[in-house]
N, C-alpha and C positions, 0 to 999 in steps of 0.2 A: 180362189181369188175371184171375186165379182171383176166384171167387165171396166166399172170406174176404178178399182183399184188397180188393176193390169193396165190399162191406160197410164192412172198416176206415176206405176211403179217404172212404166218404160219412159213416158214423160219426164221422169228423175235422171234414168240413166242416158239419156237425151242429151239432159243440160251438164251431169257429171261429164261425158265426154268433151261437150263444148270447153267446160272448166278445164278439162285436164289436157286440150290441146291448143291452149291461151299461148300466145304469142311470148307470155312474162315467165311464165313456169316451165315453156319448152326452153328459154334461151338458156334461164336458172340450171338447168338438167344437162345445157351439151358443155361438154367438156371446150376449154381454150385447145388451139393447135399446140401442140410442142416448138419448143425453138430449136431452131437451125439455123449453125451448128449448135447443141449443144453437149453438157459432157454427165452419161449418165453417174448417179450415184448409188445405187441400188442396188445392193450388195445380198440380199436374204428371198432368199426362192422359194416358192410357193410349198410348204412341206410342214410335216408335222412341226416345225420349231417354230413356224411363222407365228406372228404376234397379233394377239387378237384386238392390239390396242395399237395403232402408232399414233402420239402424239407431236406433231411437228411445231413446236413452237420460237420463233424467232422476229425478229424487228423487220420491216419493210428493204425489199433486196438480197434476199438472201434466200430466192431460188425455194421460195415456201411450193408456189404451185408448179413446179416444175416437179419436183421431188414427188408432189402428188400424183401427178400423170404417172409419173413411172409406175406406181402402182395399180394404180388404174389401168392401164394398159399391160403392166404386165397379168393382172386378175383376166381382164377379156380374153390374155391370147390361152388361159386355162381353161377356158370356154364357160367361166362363173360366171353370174349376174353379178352386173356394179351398179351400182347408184351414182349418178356425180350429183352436188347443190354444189352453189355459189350464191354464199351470202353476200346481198348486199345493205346498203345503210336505210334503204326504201323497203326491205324484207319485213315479214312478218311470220310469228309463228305457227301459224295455219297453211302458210304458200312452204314449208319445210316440211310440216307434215304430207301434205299435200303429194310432194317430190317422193318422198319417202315409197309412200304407197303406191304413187301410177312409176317406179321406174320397177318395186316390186313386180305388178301386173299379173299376178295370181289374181284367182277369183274370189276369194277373201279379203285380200288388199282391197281391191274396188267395190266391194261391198260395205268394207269399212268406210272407204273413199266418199262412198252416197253419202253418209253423214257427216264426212266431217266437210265437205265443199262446201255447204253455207254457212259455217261457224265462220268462213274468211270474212263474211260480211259483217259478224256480229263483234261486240264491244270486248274488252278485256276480259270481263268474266268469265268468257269461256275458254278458260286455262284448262283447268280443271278434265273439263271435256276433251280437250287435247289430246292431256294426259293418260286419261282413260283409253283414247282409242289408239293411242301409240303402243300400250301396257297389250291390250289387246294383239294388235298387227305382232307384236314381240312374240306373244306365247304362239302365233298362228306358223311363224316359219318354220320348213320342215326341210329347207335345202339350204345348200352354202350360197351365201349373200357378202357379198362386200359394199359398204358403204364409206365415199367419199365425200367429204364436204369442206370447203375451203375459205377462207376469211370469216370466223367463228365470231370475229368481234363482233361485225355486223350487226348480228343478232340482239335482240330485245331479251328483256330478263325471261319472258316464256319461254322463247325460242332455245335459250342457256337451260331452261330447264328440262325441257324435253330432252337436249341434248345430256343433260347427266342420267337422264331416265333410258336411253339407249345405251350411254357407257355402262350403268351398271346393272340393264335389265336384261340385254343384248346376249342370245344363245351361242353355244361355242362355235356353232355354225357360221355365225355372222362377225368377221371380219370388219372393223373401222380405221381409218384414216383419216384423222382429223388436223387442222392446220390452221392459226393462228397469229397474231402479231402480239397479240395480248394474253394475261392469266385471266382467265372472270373469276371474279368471287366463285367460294363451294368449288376451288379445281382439286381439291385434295380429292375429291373423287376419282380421278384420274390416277392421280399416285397408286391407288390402292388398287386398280386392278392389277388382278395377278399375273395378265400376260401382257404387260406394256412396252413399248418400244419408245424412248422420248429420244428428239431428234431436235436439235439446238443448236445455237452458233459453230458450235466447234463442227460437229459436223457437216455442216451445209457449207462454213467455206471453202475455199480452190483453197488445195494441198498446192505446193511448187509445180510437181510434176502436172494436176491440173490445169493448173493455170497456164504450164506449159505445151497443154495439149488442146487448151480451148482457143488460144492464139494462134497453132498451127492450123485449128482447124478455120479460124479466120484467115488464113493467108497471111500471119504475124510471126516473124521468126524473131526472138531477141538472145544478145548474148548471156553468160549467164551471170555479170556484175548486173545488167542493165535487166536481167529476172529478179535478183534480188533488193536491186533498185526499187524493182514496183513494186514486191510484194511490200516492204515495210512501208512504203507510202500505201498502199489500199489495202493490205490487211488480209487480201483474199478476198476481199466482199462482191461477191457478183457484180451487184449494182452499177459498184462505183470501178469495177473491172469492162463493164459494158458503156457506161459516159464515158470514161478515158480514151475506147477505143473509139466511140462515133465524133471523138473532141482529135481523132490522131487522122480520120479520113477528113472529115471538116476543117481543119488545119494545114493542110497539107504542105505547107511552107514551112513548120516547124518541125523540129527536130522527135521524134518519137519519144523521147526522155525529156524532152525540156521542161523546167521545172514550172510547178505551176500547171502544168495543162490539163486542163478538166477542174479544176478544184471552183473555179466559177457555179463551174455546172452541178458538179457535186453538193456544194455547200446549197444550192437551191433546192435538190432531188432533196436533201439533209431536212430543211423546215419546210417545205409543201407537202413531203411524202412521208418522212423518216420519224419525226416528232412533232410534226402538225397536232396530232388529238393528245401532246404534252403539257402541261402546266409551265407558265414564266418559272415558277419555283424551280422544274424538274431541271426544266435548259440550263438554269444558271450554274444547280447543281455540277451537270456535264462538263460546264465550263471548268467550273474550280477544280474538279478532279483532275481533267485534261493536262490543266496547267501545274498542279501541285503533284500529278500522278498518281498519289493514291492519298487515302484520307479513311477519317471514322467520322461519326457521328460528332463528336465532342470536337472535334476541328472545326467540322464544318461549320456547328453553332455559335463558334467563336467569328467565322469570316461573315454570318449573316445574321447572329444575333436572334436567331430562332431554333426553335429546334426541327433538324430536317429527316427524322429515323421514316416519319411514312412515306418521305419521296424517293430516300432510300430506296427503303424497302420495294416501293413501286417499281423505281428501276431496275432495281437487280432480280425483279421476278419476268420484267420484259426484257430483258436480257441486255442491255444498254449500258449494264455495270458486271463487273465479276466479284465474287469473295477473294480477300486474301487468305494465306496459310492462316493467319491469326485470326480470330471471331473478332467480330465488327470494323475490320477495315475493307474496304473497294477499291477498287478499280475501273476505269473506264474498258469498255471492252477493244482489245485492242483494234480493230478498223474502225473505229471510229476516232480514236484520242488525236492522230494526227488533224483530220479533217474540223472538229470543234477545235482545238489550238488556234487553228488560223481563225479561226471565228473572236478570236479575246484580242482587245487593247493592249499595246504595253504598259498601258496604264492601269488598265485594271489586274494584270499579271503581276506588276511590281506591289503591288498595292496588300496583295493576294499572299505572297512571299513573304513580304514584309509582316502578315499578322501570322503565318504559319511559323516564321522565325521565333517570335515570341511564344506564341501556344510550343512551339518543343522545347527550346528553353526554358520553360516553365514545368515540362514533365519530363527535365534528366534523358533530356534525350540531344547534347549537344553538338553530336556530329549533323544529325537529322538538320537542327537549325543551320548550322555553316551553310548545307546545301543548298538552303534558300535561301539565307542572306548575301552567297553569289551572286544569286538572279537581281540579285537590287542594287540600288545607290547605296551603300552601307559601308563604304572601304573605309572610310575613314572612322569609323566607329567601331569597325568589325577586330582589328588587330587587339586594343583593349577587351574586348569583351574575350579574344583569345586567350586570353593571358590569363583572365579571371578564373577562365572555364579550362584551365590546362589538364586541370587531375580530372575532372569530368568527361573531357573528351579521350584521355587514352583509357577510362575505365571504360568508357563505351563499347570498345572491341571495334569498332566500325572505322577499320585500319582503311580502307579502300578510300571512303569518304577524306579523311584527312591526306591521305597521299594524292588526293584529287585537289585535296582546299592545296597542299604544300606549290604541285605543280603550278595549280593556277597564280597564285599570289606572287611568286619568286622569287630569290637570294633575296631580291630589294626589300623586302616586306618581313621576309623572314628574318634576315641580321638586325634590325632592328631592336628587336628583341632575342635577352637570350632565354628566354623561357620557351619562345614559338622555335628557335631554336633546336631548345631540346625535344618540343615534340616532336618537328619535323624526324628527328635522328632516330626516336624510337619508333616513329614510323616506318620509315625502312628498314630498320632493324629485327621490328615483329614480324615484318613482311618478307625479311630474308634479304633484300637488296643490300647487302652487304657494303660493297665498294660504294653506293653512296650514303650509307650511314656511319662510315671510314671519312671519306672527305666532310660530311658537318659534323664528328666527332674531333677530326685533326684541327677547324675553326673554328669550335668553342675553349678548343687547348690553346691555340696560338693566341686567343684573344684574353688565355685566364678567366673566363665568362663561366666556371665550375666550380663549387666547393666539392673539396673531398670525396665524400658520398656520394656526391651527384656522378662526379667522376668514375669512382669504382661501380658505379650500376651501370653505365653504358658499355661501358669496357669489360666488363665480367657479364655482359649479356652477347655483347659482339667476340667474349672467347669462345662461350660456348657454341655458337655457329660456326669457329673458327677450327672447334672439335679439341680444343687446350680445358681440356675437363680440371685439370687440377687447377690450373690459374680460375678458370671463371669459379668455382666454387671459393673461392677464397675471395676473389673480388665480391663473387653474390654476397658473400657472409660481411664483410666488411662495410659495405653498404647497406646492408639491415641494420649496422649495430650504429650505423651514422646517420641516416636519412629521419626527417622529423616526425610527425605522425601525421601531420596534413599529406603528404609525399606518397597515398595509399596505396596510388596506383603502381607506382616504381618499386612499393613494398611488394605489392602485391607480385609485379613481377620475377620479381629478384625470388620468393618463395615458389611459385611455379618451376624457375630455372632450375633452385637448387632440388626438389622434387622430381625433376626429370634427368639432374646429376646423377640422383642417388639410387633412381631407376637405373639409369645405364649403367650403373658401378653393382648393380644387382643388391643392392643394400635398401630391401622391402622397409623393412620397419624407419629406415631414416626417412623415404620417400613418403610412408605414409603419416609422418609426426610436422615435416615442410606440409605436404599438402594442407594437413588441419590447419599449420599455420593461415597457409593462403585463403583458408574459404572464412577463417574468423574474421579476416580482412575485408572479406567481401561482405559479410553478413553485419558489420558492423559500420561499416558507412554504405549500406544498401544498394552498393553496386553487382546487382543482378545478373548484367553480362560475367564479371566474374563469377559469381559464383558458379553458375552455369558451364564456365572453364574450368574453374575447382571441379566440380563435381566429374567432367570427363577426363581431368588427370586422377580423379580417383578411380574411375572406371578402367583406366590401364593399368593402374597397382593394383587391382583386384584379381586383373587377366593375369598376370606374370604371375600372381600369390596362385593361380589355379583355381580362382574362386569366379566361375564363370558366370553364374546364374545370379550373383552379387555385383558383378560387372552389367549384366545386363539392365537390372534392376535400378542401377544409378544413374544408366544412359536414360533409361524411359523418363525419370524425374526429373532429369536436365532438360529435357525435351518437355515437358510439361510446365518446368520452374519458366521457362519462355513461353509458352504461350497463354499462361494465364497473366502476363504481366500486359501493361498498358503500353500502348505503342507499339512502333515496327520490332520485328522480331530482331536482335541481334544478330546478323548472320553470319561470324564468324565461330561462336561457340554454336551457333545451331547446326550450320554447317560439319564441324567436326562430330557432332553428337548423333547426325544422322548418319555419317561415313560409318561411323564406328558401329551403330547399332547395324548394320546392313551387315559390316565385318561379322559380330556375336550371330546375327543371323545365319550366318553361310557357316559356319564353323558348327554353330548346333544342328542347320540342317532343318533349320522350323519356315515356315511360311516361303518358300522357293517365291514364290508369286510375286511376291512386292516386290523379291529385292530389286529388280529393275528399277522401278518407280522410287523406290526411296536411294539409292545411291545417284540416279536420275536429280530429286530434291536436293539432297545433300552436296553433291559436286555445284548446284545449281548458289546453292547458296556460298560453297566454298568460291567460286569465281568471283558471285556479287562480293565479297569480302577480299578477295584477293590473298586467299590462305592458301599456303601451298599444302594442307591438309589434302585440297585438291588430288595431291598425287597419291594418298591413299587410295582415294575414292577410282579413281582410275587404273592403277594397280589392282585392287581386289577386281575389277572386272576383267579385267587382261586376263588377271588367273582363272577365274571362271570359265570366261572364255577358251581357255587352252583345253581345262579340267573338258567341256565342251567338244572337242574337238576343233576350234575355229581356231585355230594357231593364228590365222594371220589376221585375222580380226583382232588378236590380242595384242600384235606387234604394231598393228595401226595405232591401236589407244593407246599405246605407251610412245609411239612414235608423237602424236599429240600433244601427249601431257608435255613431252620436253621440250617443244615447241612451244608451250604455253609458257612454262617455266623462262624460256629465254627471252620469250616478248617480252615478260613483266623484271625481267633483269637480275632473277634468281638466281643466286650462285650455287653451280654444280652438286657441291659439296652436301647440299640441304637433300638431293632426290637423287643421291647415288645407289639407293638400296632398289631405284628400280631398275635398275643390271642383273640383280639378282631377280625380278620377276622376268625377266628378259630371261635369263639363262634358263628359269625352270620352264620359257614357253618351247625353246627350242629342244631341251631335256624330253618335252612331250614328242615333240616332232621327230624324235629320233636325233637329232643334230646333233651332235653332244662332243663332235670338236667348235662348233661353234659358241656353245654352253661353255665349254672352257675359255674360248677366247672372252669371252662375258667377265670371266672370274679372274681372267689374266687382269682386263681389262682394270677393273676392280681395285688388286689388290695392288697393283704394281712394285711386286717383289715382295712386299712386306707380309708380316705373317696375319691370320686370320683376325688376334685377339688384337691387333695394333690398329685394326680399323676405328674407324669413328661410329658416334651412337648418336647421330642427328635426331635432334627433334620428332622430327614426323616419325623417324623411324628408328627409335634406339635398341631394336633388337638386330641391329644391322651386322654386328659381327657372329652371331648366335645363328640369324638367317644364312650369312656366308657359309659357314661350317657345314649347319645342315645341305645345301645347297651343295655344296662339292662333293660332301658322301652319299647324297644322291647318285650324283652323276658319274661316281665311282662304283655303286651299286646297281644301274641300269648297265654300264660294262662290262660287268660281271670281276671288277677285280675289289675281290670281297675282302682282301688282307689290307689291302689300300683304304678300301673305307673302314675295317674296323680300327683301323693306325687315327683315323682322323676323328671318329666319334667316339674312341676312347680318350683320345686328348683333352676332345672340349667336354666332354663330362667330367672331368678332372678340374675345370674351373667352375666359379662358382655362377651357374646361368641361372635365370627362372625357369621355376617347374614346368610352366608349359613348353618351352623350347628342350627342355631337358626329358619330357613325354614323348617329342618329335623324335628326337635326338636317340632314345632307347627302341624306339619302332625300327628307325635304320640300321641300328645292329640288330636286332631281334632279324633281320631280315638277311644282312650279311651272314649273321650267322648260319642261317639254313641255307645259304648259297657255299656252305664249307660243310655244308652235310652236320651241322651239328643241333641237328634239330629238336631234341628235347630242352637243354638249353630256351634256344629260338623260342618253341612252344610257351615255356615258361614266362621271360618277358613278353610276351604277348598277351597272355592271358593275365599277365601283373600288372599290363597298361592299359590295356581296354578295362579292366574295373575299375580301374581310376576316370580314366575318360567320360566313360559311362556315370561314375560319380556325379560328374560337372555337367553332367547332359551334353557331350560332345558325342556327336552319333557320326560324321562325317571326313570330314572335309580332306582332314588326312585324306582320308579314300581316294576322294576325286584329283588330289594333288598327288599324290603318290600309290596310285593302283597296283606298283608293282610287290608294294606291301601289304597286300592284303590277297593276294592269291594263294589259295591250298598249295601245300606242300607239292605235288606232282604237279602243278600247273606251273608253280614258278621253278621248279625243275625244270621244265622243259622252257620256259621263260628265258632261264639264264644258260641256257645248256651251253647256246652256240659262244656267247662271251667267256663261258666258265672254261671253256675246252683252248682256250686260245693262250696258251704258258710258252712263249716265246722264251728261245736259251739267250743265253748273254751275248752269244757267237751271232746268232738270229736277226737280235736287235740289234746289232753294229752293220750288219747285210740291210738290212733293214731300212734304215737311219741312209747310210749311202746310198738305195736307191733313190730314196726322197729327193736326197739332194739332185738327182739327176745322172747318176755315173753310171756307168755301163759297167758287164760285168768284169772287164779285163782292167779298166780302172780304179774297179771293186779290189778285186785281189792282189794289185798293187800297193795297193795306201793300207791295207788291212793285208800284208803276206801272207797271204794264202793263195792255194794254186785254183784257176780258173776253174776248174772242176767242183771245185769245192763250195766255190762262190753258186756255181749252177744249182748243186746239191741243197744248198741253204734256202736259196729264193724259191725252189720246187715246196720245199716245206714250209717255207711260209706262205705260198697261197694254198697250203693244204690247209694250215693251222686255222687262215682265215678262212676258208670254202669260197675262194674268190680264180681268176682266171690269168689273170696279168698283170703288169707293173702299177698300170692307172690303179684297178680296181683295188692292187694289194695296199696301195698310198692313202686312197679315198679312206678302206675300211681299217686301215691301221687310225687314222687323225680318229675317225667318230670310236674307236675303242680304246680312243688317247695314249695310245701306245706309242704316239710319235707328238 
């Protein structure tokens, strides 16, 4: 190197230094403080699984740079190199690259650095050039790098490209953390890395317990009505969790909860911060959904006469919208819906309602309308168009909805008419409210407002709830052969009922010749919700037929025939179609994973509908639960369900079969005199086959059965169970309860040592099982059937050994009651000696110690 070049070349790194310790690139470079207090969320440690991608993308407030630091600080305390940038709207793609390379500070970096520091100066064309030396700097690193960089929008379309040039050029070495308000065009790049981390709304906001730990850590203690208070007014949203709080010290005269406080403030933070860089189009958008809750595309072009898929689209890529379960309907995200509501007129809300009323009306969707035309001036127009739309609205299935319109409207509105009348009546009558679809059944009678037909369908729907199978089948039939053809919906129900008669009477072929009847019904005046119901009553005559993998197969279609159709999902048949397939799930033993999540959906949509299907869906978890080991986690959700049942005014009768998941939880627990009391409970005195076959659960006398030879076979008194599932194999059950039913003897039986037998049905039932693809469940519900021959020998030894004489049990029985032994061998003559002798051998029998102990372990082996 000549003397002028060594001059020039130091002369360079001269002014590169000056550059690279500029006032604007150092500020760019240091990280913000952390806030205090705040509440970490940073769950994933530095270690082979870390992700060499996080994207954090979310709307303004929601804790984007906070989340960042954590990282960044947690990198430093690994003793890595980090990088921090903070883009801002003044930035440029050269002052990024720039950062990149002096926070590197290798000697390669600042060599590349020489060149690119006056490309800052030069026009747009040197992209290109950029590019190149970033490609470069990329292949040059040889150590672990993390690099941070925060508010992405910022950035110029160079500066976005550089940055997908690091997302996807970036060595395994090097670590990113990137953070955003926005999607930029070209982000599918992101998607595709292989080690991504995306980090969204749902994550970033305060969970309860957060939010109840970031108040304590303010010096904020609240109760837990006035926790749940907040959260549904803010949603969890940092932001507007942090105005509330600076609006509750600044305040200090009002009350901590009073309503309204902060929302001033909020609603400002809302358009200077939140959707300031938004389109009029995008806000108005927010507005309408806010107010209507959710919506598609084809609504909305109805409320503004354009069409709105790309603002859409924009929104729910910034996160300010959610999908629904259905393709192309949204949602406002929830913290924000309440806050834009207050933002809308009544005038413009009524106005809003009033074209949504019409747009569902117009697509068969007439419960949906009701619900808006609440919100408006419309009372006086709304009872006629009731009346119009009576067969449309109970074909809807959106029982919830109407039992909302019935409460709202009342007696006054209703008697009026006796067609709203009768819908009111089958509304609670679908819904199970009994005693009040009894009083508007007994004042459509006193007023003679019935012909005939109409008559026997509400009365042969209200027998069958009432469990009077022979009358309601005779009323259902009588009313099919009366009611017109317009009447489809009532037809339709009346075929449902007697399909689920002729299930409970184990009569396959009649149930499945009703069933066809019902879906012809649906298929022909194109009511969808039903058919979707057809199809899941075909799905249970399939299961009883033993045809499991045909069961399952009809629930997937049902599930599908909904969400390909147009509008909100129907969620009362979705509801039950998801329970059920969770049930075929856990009985095959396929996908464990979901079921959470889909019984999660399913109960979710059984609530929104107000199905007491509900109680399957909580039932099968109970039993899981137990199958688990959480006994008392399963007694909780059954405790729940009944709970829920009795706010909405269900009569007992409809969710009596979950006594029987109650008895098999304590059956697990060992309890098994409280398992009895469950069954006392139950049958109160009557015999097994005299129970009822409710709806939700008409294998109810089938499950009892099984359930008590359980509980007779965990006892070890195996003559007592084979007394009782000999009997009910002697009736005519479905195959599947009748597979159950031959497991429990196969098992008694080898608890009487008669094990080839035993063998036999065993091996005759699992090929069938196996048939149907049933790998499980039995198992988990009844483990005691399924251990080798020496294990449940020794299983049932201490029960099987316990042959109390007749003399025994009368000793026995008196101590219970409490009598001593010299009062013993008075009421029973025998001499005191005697009495001593007996009770010795009964705590021998039972391998127990004393009176208590001999009482305790007599109840749980039902010997008392």
């Amino acid at each position: 190197m000549t003397t002028s070049e060594h001059y020039s070349h130091n002369t360079s790194l001269a002014a590169l230094a000056d550059v690279l310790a500029a006032p604007l690139l150092l500020a760019r470079r240091r990280p913000p403080a952390p806030l205090s207090p705040g509440i970490k969320r940073l769950d994933y440690p530095l270690d082979a699984t870390t992700p060499g991608l996080v994207w954090i993308h979310a709307p303004a407030g929601f804790g984007k740079t906070q989340y960042l630091l954590e990282w960044y600080h947690h990198w430093q305390g690994q003793g890595l190199n980090v990088i921090w940038f903070n883009c801002e709207v003044t930035d440029d793609a050269a002052l990024l690259l720039q950062a990149l390379l002096a926070g590197d500070g290798s000697a390669a970096a600042i060599e590349l650095a020489r060149h690119c520091w006056p490309l800052a100066e030069t026009p747009a064309f040197a992209a290109e050039q950029l590019e190149s030396i970033l490609i470069n700097w990329l292949a040059l690193i040889d150590r672990p790098l993390c690099v941070c960089i925060d508010n992405l929008q910022n950035l110029d379309e160079t500066g976005w490209r550089l940055v997908q040039l690091l997302i996807s050029r970036a060595p395994e070495t090097c670590s990113l953390v990137l953070a955003t308000r926005r999607a930029p065009s070209g982000a599918s790049v992101v998607f595709r890395h292989p080690a991504l981390l995306a980090v969204g709304m749902r994550q970033l906001t305060f969970s309860l317990p957060q939010q109840q730990r970031w108040l304590a850590e303010h010096g904020l203690s609240l109760d837990q009505d006035e926790q749940l208070l907040l959260d549904r007014r803010l949603g969890g949203w940092p932001a507007a969790l942090g105005i509330w709080l600076a609006c509750v010290r600044a305040y200090a005269t009002l009350e901590v909860m009073a309503p309204g406080l902060g929302m001033f403030e909020l609603q400002d933070y809302w358009l200077s911060d939140v959707v300031a860089d938004q389109s009029a189009e995008n806000r108005l958008l927010l507005q309408q959904l806010a107010v209507l809750e959710y919506g598609c595309e084809d609504l909305l072009r109805r409320l503004n006469q354009r069409d709105s898929s790309a603002g859409i689209d924009e929104l729910l890529r910034n996160g300010f919208l959610q999908p629904l379960d259905q393709a192309g309907w949204v949602k406002v995200a929830a913290p924000f819906r309440r806050l834009i509501f207050a933002t809308v007129t009544e005038v413009q809300r009524e106005q809003w309602h009033r074209l949504a009323f019409y747009w569902y009306g117009e697509h068969q969707q007439p419960v949906r309308a009701l619900e808006h035309a609440q919100k408006t001036a419309m009372a006086a127009e709304l009872a006629p168009w009731m009346e119009s739309q009576a067969e449309a609205l109970l074909a809807s299935l959106d029982i919830a909805g109407l039992i909302d319109w019935c409460e709202l409207a009342g007696d006054q509105v209703l008697n009026q008419s006796p067609r709203l009348m009768q819908l009111a009546c089958w509304a609670w009558l679908v819904s199970h409210r009994q005693r009040r679809a009894e009083s508007m059944l007994r004042q459509l009678m006193h007023r003679q407002l019935l012909d005939d037909a109409e008559l026997a369908a509400l009365q042969g729907y209200l027998a069958r709830l009432k469990g009077q199978q022979k009358s309601a089948m005779t009323l259902c039939k009588k009313a099919l052969d009366g009611l017109s053809g317009d009447r489809y919906s009532i037809r339709f129900l009346m075929c449902s009922t007697l399909t689920y008669l002729s299930l409970g009477e184990t009569d396959l072929d009649n149930a499945r010749a009703w069933n066809r009847r019902a879906m012809q019904l649906a298929r022909q005046h194109g009511g969808w919700a039903l058919e979707a119901l057809a199809m899941f009553d075909q799905a249970r005559i399939e299961l009883h037929r033993g045809h499991l993998e045909f069961s399952l197969d009809l629930i997937d279609a049902g599930i599908q025939l909904l969400r390909d159709k147009p509008g909100r999902i129907a969620v009362v048949p979705m509801g039950r179609l998801m329970v059920y397939r969770a049930f075929l799930l856990w009985v095959t033993h396929r996908h464990p994973d979901t079921l959470p999540d889909l019984l999660e959906q399913g109960s979710r949509y059984c609530r929104e509908g107000a199905d007491v299907m509900i109680c399957y869906g909580y039932g099968l978890q109970a039993m899981i639960a137990a199958s688990d080991g959480h006994c008392r986690q399963a007694l909780d959700l059954l405790d729940e369900v009944e709970r829920l049942m009795h706010s909405w005014g269900v009569e007992s009768a409809s969710y009596l079969w979950l006594i029987l998941v109650k008895a098999n939880v304590w059956i697990s627990q060992g309890k098994h005199h409280r398992a009895q009391g469950c069954l006392v409970e139950l049958l109160q005195g009557q015999p097994v086959a005299h129970l009822p076959r409710p709806e939700v659960f008409p294998l109810l006398p089938d499950f009892a059965a099984a359930t008590q030879a359980r509980l007779y076979l965990v006892c070890g008194r195996f003559h007592d169970c084979l007394a009782e599932v000999d009997e009910w194999l002697r009736c005519n059950s479905s195959p599947m309860i009748m597979m159950l039913i031959q497991l429990i003897r196969a098992a008694a039986l080898r608890g009487c040592n008669q094990i080839a037998e035993s063998q036999h049905i065993f091996n005759q039932v699992g090929h069938q099982l196996r048939q149907e693809g049933i790998s499980m469940s039995f198992k988990a519900w009844l483990p005691e059937l399924y251990a080798p021959a020496r294990e449940a020998e020794s299983a049932f030894a201490t029960t099987a050994r316990v042959q109390l004489s007749e003399r025994e049990h009368d000793v026995l029985r008196k101590i219970a009651e409490g009598l001593s032994n010299q009062e013993i061998a008075s009421q029973l003559f025998i001499s005191l000696h005697t009495v001593k002798t007996h009770a010795r051998k009964i705590n021998i029998k039972l391998g127990v110690k004393n009176r208590t102990q001999a009482i305790h372990k007599a109840k749980e082996l039902l010997l008392l």
